[in-house]
DRENVEX-283726 format. One record per atom (N, C-alpha, C): residue in one letter; y, z, x. Coordinates in steps of 0.2 Angstrom, whole numbers, plus 5000, padded with zeros to 4 digits. Layout:
AYZX/...
***
This chain:
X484750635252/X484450685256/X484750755253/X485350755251/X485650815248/X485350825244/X484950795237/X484850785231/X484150825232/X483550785237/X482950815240/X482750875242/X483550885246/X483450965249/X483651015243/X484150985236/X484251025232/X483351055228/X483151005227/X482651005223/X481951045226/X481951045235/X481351065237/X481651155239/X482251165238/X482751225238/X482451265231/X482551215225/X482451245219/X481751265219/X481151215222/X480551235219/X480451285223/X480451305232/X480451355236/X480651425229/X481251425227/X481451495224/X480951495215/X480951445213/X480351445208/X479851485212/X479551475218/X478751505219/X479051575220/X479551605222/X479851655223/X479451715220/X479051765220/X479051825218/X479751865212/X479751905209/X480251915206/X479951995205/X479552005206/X478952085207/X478352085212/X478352125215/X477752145220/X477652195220/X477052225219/X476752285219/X476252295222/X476152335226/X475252355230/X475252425228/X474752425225/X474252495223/X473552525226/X473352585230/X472752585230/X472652675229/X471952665229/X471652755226/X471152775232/X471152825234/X470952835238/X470252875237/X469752875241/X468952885239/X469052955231/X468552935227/X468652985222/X469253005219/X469952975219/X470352965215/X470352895210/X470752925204/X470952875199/X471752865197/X472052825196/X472752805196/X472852785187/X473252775186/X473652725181/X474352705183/X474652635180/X474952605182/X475452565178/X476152565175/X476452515170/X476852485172/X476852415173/X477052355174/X477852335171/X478252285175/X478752295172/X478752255164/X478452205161/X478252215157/X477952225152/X477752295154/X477252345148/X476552325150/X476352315154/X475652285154/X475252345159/X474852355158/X474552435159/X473952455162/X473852465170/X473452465173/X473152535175/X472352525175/X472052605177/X471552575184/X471652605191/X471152595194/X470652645196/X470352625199/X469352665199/X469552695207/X469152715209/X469252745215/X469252695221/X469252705226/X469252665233/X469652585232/X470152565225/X470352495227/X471052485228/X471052445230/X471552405231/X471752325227/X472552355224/X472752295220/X473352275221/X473452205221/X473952185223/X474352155218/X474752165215/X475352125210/X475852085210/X475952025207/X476551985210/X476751955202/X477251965200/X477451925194/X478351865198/X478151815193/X478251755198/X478451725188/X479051665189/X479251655182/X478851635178/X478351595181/X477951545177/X477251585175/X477151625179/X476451655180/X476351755181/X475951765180/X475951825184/X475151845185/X475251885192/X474451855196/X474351945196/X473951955199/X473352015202/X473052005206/X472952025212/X472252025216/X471852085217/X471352085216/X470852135217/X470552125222/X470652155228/X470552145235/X469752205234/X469852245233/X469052295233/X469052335225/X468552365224/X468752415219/X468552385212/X469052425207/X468752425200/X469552435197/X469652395191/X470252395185/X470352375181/X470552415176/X470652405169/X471452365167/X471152325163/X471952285164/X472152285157/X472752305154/X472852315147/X473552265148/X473652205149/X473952135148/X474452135142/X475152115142/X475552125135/X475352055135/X475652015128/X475551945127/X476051915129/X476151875135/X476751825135/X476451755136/X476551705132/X476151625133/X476251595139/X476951615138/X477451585143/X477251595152/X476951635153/X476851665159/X476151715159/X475651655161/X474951705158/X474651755164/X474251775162/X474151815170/X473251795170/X473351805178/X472851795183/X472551855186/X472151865186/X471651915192/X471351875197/X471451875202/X470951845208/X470551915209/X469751895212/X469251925213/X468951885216/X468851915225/X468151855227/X468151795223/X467851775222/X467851665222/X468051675214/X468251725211/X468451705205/X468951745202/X469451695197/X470051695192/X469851705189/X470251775185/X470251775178/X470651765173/X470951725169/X471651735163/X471451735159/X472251765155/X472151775150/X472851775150/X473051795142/X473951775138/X473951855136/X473451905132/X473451945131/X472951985129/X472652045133/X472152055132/X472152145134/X471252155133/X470952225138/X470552195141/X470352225147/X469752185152/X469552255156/X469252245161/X469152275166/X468652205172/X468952215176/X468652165185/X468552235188/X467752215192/X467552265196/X467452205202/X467552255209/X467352175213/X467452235220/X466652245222/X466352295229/X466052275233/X465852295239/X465352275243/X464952335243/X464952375237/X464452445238/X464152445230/X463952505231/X463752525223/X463252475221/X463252485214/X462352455211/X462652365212/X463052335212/X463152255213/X463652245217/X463452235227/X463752235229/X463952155231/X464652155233/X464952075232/X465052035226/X464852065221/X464752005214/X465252045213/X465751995207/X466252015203/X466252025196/X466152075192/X466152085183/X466552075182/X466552075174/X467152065169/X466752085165/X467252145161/X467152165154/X467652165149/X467652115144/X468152125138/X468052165131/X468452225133/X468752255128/X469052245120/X469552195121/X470152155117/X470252085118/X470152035114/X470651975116/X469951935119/X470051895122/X469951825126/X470151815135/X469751805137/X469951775146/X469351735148/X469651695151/X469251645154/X469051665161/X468151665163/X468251675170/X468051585173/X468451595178/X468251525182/X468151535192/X467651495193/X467551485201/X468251465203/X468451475209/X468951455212/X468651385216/X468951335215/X468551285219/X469051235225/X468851305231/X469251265239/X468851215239/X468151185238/X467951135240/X467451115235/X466851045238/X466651035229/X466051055229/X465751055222/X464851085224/X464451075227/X464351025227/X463751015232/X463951045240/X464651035241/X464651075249/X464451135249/X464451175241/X464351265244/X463551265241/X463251205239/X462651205235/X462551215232/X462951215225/X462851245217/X462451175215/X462151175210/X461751125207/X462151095201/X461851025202/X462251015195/X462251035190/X462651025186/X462451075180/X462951155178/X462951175185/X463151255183/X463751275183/X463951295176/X464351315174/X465151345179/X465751305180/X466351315184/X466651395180/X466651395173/X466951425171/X466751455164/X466651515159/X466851555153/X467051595152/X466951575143/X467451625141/X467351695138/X467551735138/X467351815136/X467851815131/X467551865126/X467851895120/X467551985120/X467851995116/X467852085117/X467252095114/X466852125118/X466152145118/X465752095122/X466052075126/X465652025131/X465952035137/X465152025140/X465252045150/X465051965152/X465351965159/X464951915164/X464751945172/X464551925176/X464651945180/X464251875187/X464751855192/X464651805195/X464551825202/X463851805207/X463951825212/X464451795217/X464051835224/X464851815230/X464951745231/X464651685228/X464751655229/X465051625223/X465451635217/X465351625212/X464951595207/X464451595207/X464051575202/X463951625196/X464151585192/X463851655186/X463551655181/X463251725179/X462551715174/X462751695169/X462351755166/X462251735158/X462651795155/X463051775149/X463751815147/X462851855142/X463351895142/X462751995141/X463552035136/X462952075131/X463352105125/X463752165130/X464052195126/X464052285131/X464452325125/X464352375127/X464552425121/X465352465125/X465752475120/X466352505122/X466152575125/X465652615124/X465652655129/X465552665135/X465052605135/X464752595144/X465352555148/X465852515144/X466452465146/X466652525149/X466952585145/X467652625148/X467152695151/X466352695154/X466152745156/X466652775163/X466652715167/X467252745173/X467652765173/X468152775167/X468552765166/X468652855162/X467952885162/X467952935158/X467552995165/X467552965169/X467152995173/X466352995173/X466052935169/X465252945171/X464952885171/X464552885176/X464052845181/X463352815174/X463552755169/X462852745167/X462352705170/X461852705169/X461352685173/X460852625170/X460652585169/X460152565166/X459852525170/X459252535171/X458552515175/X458952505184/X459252535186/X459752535192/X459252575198/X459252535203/X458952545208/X459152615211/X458852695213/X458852725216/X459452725220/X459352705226/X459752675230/X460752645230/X460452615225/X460952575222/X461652615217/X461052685213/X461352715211/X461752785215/X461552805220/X461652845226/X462452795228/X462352735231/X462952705236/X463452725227/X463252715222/X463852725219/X464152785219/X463752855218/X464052905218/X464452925224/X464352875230/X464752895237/X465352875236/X465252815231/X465952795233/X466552845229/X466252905225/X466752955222/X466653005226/X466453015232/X466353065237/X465653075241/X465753105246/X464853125249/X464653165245/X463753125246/X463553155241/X462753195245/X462853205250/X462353215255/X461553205254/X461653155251/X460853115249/X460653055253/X459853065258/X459853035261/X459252995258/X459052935257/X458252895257/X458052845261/X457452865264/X457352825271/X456852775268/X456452815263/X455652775260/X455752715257/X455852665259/X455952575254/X455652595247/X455152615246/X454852625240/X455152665236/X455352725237/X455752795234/X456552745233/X456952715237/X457552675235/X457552625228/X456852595227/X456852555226/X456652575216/X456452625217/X456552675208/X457052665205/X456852645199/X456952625194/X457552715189/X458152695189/X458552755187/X458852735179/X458652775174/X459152785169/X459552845166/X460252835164/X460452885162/X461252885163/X461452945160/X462352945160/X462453015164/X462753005168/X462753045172/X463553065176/X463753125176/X464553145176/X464753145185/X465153105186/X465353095192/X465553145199/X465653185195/X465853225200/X465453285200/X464953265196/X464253335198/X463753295199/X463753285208/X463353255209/X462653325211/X462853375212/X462253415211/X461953405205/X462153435199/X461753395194/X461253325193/X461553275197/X461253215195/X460653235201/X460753265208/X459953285214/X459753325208/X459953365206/X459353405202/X458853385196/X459253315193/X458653285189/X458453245193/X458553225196/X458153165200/X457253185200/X456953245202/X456153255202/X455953245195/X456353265190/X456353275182/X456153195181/X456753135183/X456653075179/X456353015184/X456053045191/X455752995195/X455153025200/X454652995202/X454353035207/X454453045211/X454753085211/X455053115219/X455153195218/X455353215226/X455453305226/X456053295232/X456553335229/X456953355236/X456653385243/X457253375247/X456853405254/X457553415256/X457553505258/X458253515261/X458153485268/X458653465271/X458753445280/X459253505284/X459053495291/X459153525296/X460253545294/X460253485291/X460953465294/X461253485287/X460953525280/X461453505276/X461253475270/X460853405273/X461053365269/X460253375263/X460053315260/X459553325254/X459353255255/X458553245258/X458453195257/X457553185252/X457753125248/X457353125244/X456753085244/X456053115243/X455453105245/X454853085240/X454553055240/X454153025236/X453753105233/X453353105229/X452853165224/X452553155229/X452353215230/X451353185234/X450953185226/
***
């Protein structure tokens, strides 16, 4: 018995944390962050992270939000990012995980690798057919730098897609790029860096087709092209705000 409770004693302090960290940013701020070993985080506005380094591992949770992970190499204790129904590791790398319920992909989780290697994988509470995936569909892959994924909320995920190191580290510079992005979809983004006093009621007008790079925190600028690169015309409102209307 003594023997039992030494060894259920010892694993208890194995799971032990040895670092905790909670970090969040608040609407339209950006942070950075250094780890106790050397490992280098920057996060996006509105999220929330949670850190735990533990002997054998060290984890991440990305509760909402957006993060650039600049990971030192230890074999010995890999790190995790939890996101919604998916894990990512890696031993040592750059990445960035985004994972929202707003902006242009709400509930899906991305991964962009900058550096290095990471595996994404479904986390599996239970088996596939209970959640419905078909056979066949991919549990997990692997990214290398100049590769994205991106898995909806249920985990499933696509198809690994090129990306260029500009558009990787655009947030991270302050600009919003856009490619074939839903109106709509591009507005829920720019709120999430502040009000942006843009209203669209018209299903059709939301649903335009938006490209372009556009600076974060001139969102006047980005209303003012709007009639220039879609069919539409501003409308001041009673209240302030600017809601945007088809051409006649």
């Amino acid at each position: 018995m003594a023997l039992g409770g030494g060894w259920l004693g010892f694993g208890y302090w194995q799971q032990q944390p040895r670092f905790v960290q909670a970090l969040t940013t608040a609407r339209g701020q950006q942070i950075s962050a250094t780890l106790p070993d050397a490992s280098a985080l920057q996060l996006d506005t509105a999220t929330r992270l949670d850190v735990a380094y533990y002997r054998d591992r060290r984890e991440a949770r990305l509760a909402r939000g957006q993060a650039l992970f600049q990971v030192t190499p230890d074999a010995a204790r890999p790190f995790h990012v939890f996101a919604g129904p998916m894990r990512i590791t890696v031993v040592g790398t750059r990445f960035s995980v985004r994972h929202t319920q707003d902006g242009p992909s709400p509930g899906q989780v991305s991964v962009v690798v900058e550096e290095g290697h990471v595996r994404v994988a479904r986390i599996r509470e239970d088996t596939t057919a209970q959640r419905g995936f078909a056979a066949g569909e991919p549990d997990s892959v692997d990214l290398v730098a100049g590769q994205a994924a991106v898995a909806d909320a249920q985990g499933r995920i696509g198809t690994v897609t090129r990306t260029s190191a500009a558009t990787a580290a655009a947030w991270r510079r302050g600009r919003l790029v856009l490619d074939d992005t839903p109106l709509a979809a591009a507005v829920a983004e720019f709120e999430r860096y502040g009000d942006t006093g843009i209203v669209i009621t018209n299903p059709a007008v939301a649903a335009l087709r938006l490209n372009g790079s556009f600076d974060l925190q001139q969102v006047g600028v980005f209303k003012r092209a709007l009639p220039q690169a879609l069919p539409v015309r501003l409308r001041a409102l009673p209240d302030g705000r600017t809601e945007v209307v088809a051409a006649p």
